[in-house]
PDB file with SEQRES, HELIX, SHEET and CRYST1 records, atoms N, CA, C and O in Angstrom:
SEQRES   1 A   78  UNK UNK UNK UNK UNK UNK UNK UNK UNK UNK UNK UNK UNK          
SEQRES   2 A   78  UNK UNK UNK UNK UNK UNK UNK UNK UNK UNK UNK UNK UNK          
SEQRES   3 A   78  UNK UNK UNK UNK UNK UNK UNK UNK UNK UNK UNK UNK UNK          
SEQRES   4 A   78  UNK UNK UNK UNK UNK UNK UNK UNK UNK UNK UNK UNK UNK          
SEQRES   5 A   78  UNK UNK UNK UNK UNK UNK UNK UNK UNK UNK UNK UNK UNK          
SEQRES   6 A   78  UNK UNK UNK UNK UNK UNK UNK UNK UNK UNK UNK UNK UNK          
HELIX    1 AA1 UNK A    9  UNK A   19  1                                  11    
HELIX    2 AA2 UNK A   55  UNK A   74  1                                  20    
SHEET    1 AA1 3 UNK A   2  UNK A   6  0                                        
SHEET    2 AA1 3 UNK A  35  UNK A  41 -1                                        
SHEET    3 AA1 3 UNK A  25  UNK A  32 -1                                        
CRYST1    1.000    1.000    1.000  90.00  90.00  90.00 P 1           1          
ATOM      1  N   UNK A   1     -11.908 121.404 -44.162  1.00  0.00           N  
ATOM      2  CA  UNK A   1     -12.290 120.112 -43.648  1.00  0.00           C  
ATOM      3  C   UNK A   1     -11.082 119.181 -43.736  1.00  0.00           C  
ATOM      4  O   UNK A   1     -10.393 119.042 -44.747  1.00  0.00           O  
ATOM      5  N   UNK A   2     -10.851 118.395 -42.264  1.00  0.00           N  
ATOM      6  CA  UNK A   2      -9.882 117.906 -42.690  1.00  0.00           C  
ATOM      7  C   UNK A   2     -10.549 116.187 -42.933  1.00  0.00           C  
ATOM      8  O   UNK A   2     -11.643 115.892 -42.452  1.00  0.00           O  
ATOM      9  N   UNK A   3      -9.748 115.208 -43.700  1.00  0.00           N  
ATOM     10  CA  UNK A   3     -10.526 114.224 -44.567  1.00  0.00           C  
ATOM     11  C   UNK A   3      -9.268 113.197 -44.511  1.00  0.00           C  
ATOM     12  O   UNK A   3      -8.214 113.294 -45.140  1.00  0.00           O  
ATOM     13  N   UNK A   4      -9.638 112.232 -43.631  1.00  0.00           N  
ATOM     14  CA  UNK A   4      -8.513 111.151 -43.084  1.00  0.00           C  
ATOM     15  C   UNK A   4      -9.217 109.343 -43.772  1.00  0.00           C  
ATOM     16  O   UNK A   4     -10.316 108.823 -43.578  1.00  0.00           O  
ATOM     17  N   UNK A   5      -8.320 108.973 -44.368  1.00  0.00           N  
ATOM     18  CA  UNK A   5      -8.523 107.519 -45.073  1.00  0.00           C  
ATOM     19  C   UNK A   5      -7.922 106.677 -43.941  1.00  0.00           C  
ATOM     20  O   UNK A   5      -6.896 106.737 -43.263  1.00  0.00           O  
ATOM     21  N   UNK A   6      -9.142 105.748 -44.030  1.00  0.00           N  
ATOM     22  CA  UNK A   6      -9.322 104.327 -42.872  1.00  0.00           C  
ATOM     23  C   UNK A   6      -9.618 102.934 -43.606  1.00  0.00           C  
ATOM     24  O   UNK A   6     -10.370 102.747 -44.563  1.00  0.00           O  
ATOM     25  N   UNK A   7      -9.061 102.273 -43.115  1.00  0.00           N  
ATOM     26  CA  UNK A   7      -9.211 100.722 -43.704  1.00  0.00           C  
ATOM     27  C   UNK A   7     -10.141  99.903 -42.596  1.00  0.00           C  
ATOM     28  O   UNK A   7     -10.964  99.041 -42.905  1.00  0.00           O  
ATOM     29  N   UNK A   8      -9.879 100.295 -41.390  1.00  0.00           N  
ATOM     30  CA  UNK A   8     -10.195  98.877 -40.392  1.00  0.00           C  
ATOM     31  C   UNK A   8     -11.292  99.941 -39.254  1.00  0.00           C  
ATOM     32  O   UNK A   8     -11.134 101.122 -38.946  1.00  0.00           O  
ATOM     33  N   UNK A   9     -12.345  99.008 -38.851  1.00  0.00           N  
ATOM     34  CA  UNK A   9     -13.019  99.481 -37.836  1.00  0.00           C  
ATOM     35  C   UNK A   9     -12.306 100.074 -36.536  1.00  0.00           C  
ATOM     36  O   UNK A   9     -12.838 101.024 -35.961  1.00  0.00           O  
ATOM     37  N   UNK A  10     -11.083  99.516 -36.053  1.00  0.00           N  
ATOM     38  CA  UNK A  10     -10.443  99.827 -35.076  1.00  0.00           C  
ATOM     39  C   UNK A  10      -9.794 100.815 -35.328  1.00  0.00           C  
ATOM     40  O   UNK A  10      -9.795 101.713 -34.487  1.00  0.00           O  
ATOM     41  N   UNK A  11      -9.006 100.985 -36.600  1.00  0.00           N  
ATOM     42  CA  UNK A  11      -8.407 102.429 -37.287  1.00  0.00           C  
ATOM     43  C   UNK A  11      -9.358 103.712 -36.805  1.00  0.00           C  
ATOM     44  O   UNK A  11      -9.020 104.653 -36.087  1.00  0.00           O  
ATOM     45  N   UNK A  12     -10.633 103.460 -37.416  1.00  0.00           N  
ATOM     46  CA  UNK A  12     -11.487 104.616 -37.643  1.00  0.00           C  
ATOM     47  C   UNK A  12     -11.579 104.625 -36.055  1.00  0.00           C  
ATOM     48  O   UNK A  12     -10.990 105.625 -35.646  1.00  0.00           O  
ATOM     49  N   UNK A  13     -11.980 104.052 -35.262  1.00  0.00           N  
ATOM     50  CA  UNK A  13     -12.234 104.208 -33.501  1.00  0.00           C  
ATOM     51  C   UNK A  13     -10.957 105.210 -33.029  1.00  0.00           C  
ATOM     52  O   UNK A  13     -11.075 106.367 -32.624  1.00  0.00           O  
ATOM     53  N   UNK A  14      -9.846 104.532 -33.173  1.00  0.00           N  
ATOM     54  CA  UNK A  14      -8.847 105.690 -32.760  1.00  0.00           C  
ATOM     55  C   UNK A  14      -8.530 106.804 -33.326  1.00  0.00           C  
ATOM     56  O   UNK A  14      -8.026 107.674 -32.615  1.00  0.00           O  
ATOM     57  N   UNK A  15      -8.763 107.082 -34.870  1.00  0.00           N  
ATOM     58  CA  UNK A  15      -8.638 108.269 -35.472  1.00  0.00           C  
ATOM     59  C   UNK A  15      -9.818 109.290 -34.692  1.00  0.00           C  
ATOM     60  O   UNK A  15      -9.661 110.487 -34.452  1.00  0.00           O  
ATOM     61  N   UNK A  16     -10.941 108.523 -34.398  1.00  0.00           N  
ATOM     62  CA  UNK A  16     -11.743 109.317 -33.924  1.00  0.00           C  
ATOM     63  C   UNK A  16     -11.597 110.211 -32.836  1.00  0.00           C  
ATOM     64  O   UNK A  16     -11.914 111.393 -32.701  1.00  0.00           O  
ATOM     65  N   UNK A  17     -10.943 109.230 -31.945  1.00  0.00           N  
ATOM     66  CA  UNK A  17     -10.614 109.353 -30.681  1.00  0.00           C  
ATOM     67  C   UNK A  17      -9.598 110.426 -30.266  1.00  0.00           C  
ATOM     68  O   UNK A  17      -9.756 111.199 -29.321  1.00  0.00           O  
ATOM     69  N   UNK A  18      -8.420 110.377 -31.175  1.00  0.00           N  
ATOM     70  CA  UNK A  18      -7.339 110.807 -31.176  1.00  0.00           C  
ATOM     71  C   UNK A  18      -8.010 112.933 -31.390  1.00  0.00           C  
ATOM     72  O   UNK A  18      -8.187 113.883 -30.627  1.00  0.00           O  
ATOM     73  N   UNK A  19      -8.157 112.626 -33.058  1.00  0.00           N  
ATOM     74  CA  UNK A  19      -9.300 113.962 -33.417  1.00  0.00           C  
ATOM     75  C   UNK A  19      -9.775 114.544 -32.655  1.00  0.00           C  
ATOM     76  O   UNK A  19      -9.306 115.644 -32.361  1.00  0.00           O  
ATOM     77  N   UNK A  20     -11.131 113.941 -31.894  1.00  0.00           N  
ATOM     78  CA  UNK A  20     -12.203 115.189 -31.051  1.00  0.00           C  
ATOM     79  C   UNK A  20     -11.198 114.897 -29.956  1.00  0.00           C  
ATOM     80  O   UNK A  20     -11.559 115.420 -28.901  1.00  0.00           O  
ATOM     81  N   UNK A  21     -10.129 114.277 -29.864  1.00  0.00           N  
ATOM     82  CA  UNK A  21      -9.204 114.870 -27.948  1.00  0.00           C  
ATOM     83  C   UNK A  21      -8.819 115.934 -28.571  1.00  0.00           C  
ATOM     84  O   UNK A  21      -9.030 116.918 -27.861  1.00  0.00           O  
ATOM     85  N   UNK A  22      -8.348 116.201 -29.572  1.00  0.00           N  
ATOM     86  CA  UNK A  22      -7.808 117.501 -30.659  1.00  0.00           C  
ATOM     87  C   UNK A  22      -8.355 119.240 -30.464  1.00  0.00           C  
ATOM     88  O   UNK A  22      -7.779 120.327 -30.512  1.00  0.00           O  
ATOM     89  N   UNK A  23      -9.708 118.806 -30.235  1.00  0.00           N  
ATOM     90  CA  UNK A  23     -10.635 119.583 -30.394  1.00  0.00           C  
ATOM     91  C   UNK A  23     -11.490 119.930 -31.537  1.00  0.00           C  
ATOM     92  O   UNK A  23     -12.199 120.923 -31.700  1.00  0.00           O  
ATOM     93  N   UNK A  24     -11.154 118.289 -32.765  1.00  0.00           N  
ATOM     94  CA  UNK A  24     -11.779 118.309 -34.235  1.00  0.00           C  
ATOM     95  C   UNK A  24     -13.494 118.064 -33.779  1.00  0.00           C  
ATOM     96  O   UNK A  24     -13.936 117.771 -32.669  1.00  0.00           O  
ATOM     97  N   UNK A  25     -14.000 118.226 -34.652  1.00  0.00           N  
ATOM     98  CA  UNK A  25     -15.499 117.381 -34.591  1.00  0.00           C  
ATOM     99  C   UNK A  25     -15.989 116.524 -35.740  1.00  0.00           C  
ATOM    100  O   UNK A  25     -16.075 117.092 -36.828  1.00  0.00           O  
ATOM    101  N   UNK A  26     -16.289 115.377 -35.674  1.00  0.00           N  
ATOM    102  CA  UNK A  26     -16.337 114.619 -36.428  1.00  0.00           C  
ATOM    103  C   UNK A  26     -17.725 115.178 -37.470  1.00  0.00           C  
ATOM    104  O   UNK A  26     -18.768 115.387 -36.852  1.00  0.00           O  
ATOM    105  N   UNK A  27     -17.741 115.340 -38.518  1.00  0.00           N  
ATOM    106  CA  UNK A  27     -19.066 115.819 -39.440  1.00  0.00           C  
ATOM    107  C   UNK A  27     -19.370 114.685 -40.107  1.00  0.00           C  
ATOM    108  O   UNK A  27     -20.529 114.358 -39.856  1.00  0.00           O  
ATOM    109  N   UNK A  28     -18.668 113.725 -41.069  1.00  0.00           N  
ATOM    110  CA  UNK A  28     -18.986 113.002 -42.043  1.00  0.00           C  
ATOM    111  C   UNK A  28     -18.276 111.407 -41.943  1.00  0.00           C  
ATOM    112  O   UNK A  28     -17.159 111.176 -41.480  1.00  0.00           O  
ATOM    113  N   UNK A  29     -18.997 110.642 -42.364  1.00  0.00           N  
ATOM    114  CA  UNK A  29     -18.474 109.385 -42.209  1.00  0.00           C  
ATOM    115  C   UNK A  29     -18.921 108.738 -43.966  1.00  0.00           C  
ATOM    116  O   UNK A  29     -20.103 108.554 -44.257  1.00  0.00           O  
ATOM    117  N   UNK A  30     -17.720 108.449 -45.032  1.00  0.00           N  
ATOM    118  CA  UNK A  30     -18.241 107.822 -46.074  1.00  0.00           C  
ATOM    119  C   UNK A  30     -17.458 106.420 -46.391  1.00  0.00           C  
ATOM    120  O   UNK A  30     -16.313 105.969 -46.361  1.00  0.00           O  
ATOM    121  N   UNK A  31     -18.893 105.981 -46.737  1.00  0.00           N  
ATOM    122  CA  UNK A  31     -17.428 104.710 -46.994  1.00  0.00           C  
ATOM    123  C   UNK A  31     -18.074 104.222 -48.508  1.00  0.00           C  
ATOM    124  O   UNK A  31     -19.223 103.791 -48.602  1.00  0.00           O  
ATOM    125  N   UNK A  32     -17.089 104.371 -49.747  1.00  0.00           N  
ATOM    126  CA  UNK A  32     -17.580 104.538 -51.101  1.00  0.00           C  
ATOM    127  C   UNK A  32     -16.536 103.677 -51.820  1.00  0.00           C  
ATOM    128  O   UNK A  32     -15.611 103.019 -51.345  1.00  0.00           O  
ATOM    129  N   UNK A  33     -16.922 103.852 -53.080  1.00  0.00           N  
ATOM    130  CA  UNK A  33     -15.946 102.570 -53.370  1.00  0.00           C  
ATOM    131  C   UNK A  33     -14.515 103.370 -53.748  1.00  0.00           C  
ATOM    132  O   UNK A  33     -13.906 102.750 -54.620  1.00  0.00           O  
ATOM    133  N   UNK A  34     -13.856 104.540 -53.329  1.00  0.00           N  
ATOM    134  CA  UNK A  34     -12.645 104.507 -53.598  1.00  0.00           C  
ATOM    135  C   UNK A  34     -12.269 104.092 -51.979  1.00  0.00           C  
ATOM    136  O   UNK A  34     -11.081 103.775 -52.033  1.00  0.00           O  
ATOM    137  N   UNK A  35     -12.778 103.934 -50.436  1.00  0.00           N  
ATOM    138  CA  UNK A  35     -12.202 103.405 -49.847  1.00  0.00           C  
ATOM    139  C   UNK A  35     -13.286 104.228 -48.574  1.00  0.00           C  
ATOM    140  O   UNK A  35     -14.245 104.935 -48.882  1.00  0.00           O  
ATOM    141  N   UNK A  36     -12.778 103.876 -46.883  1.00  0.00           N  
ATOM    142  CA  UNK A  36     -13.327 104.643 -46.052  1.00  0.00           C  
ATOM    143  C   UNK A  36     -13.265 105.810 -45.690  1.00  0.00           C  
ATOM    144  O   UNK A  36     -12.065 105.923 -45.436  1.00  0.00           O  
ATOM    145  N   UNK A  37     -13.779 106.878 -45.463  1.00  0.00           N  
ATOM    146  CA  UNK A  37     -13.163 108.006 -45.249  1.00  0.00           C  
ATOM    147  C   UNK A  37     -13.912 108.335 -43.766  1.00  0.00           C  
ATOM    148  O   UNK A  37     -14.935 107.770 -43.381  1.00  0.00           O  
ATOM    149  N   UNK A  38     -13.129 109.437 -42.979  1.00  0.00           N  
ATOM    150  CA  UNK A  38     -13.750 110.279 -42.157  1.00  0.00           C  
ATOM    151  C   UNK A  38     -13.264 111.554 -42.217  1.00  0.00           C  
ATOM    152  O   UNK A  38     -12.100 111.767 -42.557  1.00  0.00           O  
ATOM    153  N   UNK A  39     -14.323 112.764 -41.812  1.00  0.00           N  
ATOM    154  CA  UNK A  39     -14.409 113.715 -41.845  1.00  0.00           C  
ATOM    155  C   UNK A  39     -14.646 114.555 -40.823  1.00  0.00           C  
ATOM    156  O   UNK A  39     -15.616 114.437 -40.075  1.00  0.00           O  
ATOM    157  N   UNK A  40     -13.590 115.643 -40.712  1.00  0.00           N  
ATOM    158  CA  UNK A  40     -13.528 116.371 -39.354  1.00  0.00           C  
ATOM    159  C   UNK A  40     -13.841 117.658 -39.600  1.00  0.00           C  
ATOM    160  O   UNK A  40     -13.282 117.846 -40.681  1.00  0.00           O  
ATOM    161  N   UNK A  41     -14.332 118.594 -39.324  1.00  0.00           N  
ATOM    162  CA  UNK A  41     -14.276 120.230 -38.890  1.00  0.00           C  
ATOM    163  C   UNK A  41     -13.150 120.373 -38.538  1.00  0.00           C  
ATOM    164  O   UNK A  41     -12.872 119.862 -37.454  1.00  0.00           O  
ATOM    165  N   UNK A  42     -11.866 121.230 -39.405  1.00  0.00           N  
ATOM    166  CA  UNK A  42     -11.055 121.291 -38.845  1.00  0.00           C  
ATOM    167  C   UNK A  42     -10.903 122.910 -38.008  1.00  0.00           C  
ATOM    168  O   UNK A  42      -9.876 123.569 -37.843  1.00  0.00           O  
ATOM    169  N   UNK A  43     -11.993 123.156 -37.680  1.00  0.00           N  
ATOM    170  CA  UNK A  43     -11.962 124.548 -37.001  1.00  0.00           C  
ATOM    171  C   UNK A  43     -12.085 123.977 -35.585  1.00  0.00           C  
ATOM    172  O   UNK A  43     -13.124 123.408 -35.249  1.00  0.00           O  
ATOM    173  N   UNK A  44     -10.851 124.141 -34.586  1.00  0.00           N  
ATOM    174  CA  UNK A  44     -11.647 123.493 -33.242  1.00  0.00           C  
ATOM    175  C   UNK A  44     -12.293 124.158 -32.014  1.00  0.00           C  
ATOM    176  O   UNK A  44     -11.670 125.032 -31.411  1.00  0.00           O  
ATOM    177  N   UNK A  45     -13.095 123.907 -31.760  1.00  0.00           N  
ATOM    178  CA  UNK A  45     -14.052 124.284 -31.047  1.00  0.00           C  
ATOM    179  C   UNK A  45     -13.433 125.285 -29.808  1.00  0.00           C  
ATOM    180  O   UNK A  45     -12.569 124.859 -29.041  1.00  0.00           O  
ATOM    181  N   UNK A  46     -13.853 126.341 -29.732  1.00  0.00           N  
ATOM    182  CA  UNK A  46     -13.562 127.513 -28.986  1.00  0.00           C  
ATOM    183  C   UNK A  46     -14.633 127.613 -28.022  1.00  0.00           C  
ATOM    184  O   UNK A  46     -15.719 127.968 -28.481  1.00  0.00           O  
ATOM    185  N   UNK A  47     -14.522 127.250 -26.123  1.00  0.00           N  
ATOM    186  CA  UNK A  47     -15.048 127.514 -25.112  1.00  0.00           C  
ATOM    187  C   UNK A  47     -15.482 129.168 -25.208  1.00  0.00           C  
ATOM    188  O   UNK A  47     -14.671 129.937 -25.723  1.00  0.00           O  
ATOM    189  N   UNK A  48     -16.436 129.548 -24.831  1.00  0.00           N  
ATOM    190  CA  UNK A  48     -16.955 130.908 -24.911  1.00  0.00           C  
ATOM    191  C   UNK A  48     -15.963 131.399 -23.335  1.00  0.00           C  
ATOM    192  O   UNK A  48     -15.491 130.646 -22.483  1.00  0.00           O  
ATOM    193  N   UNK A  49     -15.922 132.651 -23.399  1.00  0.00           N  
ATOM    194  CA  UNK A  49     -15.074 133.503 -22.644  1.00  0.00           C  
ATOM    195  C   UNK A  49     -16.054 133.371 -21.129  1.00  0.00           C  
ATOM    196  O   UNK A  49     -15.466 132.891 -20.160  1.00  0.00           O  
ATOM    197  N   UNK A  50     -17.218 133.707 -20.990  1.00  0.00           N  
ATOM    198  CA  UNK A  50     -17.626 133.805 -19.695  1.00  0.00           C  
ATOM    199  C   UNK A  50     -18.921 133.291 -19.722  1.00  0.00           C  
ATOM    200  O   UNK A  50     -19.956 133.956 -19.778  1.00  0.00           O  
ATOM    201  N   UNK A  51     -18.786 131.684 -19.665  1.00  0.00           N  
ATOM    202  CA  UNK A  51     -20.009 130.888 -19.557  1.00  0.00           C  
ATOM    203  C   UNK A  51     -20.628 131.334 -18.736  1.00  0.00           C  
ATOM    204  O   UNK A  51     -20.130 131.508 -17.624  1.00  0.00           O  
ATOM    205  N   UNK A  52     -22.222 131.743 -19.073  1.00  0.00           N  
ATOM    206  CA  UNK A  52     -23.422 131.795 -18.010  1.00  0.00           C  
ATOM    207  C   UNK A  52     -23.695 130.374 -17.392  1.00  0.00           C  
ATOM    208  O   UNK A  52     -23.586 129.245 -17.870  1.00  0.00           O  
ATOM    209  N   UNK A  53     -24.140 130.895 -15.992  1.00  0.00           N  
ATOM    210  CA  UNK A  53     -24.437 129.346 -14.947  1.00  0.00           C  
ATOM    211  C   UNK A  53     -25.857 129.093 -15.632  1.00  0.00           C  
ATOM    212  O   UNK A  53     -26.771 129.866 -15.919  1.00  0.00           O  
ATOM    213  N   UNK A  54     -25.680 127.609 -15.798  1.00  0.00           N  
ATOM    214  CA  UNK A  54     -27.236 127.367 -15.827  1.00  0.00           C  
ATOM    215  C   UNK A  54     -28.440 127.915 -15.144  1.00  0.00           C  
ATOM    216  O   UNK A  54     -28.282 128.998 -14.580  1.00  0.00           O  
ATOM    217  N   UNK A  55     -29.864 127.241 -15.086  1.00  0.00           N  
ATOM    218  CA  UNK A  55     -30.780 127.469 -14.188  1.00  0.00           C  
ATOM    219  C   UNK A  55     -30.494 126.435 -13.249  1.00  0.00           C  
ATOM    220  O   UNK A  55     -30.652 126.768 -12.074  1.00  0.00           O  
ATOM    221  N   UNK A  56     -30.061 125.107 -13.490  1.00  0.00           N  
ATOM    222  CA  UNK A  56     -29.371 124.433 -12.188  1.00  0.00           C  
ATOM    223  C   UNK A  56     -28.645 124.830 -11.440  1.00  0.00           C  
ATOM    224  O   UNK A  56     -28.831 125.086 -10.251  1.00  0.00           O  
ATOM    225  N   UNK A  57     -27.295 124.973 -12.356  1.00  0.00           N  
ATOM    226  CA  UNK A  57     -25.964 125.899 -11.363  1.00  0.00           C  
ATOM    227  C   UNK A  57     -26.628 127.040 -10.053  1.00  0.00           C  
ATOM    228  O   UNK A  57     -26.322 126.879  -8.872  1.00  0.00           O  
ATOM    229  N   UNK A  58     -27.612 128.233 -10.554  1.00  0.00           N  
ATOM    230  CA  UNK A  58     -28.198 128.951 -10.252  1.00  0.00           C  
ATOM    231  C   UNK A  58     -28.382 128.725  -8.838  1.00  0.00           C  
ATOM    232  O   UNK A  58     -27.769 129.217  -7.891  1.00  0.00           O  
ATOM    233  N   UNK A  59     -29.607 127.656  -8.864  1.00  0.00           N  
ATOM    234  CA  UNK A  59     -30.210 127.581  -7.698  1.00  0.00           C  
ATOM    235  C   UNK A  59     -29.555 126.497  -7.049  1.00  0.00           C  
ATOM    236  O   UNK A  59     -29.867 126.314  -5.872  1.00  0.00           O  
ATOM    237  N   UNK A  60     -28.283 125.350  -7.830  1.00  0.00           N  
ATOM    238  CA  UNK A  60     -27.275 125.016  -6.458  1.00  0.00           C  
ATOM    239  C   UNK A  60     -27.066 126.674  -5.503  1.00  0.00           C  
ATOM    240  O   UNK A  60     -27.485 127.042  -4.406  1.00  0.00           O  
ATOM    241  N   UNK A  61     -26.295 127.285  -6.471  1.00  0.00           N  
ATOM    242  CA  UNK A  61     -25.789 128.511  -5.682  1.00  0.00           C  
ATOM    243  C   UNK A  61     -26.707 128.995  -4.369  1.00  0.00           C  
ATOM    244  O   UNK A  61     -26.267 129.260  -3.250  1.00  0.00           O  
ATOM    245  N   UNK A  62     -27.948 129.033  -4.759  1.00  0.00           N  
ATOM    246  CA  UNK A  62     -29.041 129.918  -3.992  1.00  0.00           C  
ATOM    247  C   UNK A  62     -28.866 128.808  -2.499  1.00  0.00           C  
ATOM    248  O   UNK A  62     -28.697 128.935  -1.286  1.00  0.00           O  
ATOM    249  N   UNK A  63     -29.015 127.829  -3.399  1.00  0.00           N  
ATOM    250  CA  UNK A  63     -28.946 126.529  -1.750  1.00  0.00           C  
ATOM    251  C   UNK A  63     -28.046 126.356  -0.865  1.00  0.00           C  
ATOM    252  O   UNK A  63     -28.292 126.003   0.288  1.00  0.00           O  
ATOM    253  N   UNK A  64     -26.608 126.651  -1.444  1.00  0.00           N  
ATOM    254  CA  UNK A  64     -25.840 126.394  -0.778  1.00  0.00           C  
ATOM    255  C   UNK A  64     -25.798 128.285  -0.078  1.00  0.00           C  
ATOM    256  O   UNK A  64     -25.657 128.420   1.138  1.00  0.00           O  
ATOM    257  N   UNK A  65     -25.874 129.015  -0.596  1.00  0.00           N  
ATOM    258  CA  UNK A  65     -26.084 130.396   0.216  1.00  0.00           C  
ATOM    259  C   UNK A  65     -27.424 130.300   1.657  1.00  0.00           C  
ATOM    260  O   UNK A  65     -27.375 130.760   2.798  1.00  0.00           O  
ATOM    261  N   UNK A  66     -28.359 129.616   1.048  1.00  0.00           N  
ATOM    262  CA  UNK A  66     -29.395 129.267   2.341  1.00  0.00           C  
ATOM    263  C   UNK A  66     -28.337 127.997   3.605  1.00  0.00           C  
ATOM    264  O   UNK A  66     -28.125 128.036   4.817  1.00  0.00           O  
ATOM    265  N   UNK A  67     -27.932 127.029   2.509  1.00  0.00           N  
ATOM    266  CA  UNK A  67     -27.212 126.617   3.683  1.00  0.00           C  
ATOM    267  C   UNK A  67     -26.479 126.988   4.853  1.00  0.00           C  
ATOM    268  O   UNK A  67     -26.581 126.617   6.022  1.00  0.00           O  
ATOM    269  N   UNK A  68     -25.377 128.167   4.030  1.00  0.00           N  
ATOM    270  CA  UNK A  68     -24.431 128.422   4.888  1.00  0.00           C  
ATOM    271  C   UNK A  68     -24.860 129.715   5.981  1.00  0.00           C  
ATOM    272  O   UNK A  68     -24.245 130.016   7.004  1.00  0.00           O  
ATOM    273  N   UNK A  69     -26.192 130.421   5.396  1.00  0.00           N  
ATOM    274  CA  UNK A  69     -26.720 131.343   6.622  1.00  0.00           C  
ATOM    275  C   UNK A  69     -27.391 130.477   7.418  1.00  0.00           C  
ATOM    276  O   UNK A  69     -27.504 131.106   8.470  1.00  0.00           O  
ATOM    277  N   UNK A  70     -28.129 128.965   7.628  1.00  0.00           N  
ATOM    278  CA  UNK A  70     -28.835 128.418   8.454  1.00  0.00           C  
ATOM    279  C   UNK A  70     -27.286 128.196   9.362  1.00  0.00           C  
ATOM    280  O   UNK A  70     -27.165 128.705  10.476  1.00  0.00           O  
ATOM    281  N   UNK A  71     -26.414 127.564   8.870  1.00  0.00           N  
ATOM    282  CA  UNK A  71     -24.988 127.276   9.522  1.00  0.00           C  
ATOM    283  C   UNK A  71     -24.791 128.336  10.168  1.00  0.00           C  
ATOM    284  O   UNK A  71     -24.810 127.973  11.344  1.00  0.00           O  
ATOM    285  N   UNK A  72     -24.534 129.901  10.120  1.00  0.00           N  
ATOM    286  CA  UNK A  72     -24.116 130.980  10.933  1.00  0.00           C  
ATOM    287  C   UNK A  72     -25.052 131.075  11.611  1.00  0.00           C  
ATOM    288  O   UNK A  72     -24.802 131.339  12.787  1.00  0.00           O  
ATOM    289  N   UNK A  73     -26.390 130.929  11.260  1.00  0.00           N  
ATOM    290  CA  UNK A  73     -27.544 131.048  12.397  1.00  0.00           C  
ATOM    291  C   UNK A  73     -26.983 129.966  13.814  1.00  0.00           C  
ATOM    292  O   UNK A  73     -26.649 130.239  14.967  1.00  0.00           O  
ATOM    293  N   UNK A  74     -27.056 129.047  13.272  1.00  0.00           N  
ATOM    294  CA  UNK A  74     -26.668 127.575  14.112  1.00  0.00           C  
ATOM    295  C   UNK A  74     -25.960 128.084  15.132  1.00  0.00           C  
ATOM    296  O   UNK A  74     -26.153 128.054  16.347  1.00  0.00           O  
ATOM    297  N   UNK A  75     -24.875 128.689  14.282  1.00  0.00           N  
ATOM    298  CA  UNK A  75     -23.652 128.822  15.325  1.00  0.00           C  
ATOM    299  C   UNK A  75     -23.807 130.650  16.288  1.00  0.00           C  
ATOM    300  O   UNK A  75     -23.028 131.274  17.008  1.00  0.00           O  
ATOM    301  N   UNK A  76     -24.763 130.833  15.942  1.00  0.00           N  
ATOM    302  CA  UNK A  76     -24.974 132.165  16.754  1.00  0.00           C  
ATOM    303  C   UNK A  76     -23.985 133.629  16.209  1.00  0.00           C  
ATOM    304  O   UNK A  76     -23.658 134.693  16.734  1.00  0.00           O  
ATOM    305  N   UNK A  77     -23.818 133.137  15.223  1.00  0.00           N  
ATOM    306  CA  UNK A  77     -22.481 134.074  14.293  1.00  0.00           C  
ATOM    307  C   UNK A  77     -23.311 135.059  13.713  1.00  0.00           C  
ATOM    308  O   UNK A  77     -22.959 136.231  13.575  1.00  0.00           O  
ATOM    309  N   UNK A  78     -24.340 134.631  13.393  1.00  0.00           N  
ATOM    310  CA  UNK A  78     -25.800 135.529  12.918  1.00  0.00           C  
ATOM    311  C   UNK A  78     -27.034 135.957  13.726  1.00  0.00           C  
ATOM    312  O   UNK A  78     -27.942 136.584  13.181  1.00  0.00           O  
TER     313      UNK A  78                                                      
END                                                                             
């Protein structure tokens, strides 16, 4: 875990900011009396190799496949 000391509200906004562009994820936020802290996962987040399409993605696909055979129909190509 990585564990970054903040003084000012605007501090902590850009540490944040800076971090998850990183690919950190923010887990913990303490603010105690030795001072503010934030807390990151420092393992960063790994995209899976071959995302499945949603059930949305899906049936865009299906629509735009009906589209483009009504289009070859149209055009007598079909």
């Amino acid at each position: 875990m990585l564990i970054i000391k903040y003084d000012t509200e605007q501090e902590a906004e850009l540490i944040k900011k800076e971090k998850t562009s990183q690919g950190y994820t923010l887990v913990e936020i303490a603010n105690i009396t030795e001072g503010n802290f934030l807390g990151f996962d420092d393992t960063p987040i790994q995209p899976p190799n071959n995302p499945q399409p949603t059930s949305l993605e899906k049936r865009l696909e299906e629509m735009q496949s009906t589209i483009d055979l009504l289009l070859l129909k149209q055009e007598g190509l079909i």
